[in-house]
N, C-alpha and C positions, 0 to 999 in steps of 0.2 A: 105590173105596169099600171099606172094611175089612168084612170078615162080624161080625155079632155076635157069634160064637164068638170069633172072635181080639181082639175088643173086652173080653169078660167074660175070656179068658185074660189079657191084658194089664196089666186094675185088680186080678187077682186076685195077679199078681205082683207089683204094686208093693204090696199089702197084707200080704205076705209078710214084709215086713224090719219087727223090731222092737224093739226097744233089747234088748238082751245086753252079758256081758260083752266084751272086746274079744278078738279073734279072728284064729287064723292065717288068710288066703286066700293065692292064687297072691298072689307078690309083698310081701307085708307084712302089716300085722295092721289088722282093720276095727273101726275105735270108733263105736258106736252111740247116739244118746241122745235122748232124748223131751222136746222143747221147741216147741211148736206154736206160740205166740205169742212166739217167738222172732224176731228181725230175722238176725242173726248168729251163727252158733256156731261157736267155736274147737276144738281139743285142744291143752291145753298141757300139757309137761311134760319132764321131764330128759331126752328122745329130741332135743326141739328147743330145749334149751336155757333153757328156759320165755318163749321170743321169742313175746309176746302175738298176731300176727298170722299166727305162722311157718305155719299149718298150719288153714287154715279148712275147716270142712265142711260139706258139701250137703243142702238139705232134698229128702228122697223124696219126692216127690211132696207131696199133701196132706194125708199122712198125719203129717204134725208132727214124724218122727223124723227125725234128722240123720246125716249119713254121713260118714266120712273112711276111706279105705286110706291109711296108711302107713308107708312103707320104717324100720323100724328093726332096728338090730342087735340081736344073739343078748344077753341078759343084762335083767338082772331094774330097770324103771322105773318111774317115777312120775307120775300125771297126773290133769290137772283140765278141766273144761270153761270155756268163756270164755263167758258169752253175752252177747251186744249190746254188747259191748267194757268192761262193766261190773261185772258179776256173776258172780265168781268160785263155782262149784257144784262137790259132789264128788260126784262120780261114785256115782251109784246102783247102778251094778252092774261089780265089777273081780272079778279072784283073789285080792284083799286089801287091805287099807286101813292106812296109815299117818298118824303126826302128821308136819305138816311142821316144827312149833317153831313154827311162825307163829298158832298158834291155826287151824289148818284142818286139814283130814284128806283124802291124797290117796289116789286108789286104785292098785294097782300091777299093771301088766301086766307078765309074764312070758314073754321071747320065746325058745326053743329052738331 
């Protein structure tokens, strides 16, 4: 049986993570985003080619925000979220935002 301390340490952690720009970690960069009544959410964007399925990420827990780590190379890209494989969103929080021509505006992560 778990103690109540490492119970309240545990949700305190998962309430920890909350949408940000996206971000170096060990291993790659973590894109964060806040869609609670979400089914599905992607990142897409010139890292993966803008391949609508390439790159799905995980809801934390119950707390609605969405997670993905990944692997892209050193140089300056472009991204969008995917939700429920329908609803193309731009990114609320990057290092900067661009038009794509397309009448949308993606945001652009910057990887060093």
């Amino acid at each position: 049986m778990l103690s109540v301390a490492l119970v309240v340490a545990m949700s305190a952690c998962a309430s920890m993570i909350k949408p940000d720009v996206p971000r170096s970690v060990a291993g790659g960069v973590r894109f964060t985003y806040l869609a609670p009544t979400a089914n599905t959410v992607y990142v897409v964007g010139s890292f993966n080619g803008w391949v609508k399925g390439a790159t799905s990420m995980k809801r934390e827990g119950k707390t609605g925000v969405w997670i993905a780590e990944v692997m892209i190379r050193p140089g300056e890209h472009t991204f969008m979220y995917l939700v429920d494989g329908k609803e193309w969103v731009m990114p609320p929080l990057a290092e900067d935002f661009v038009t794509d021509g397309f009448g949308q505006t993606n945001g652009v992560v910057i990887v060093r």
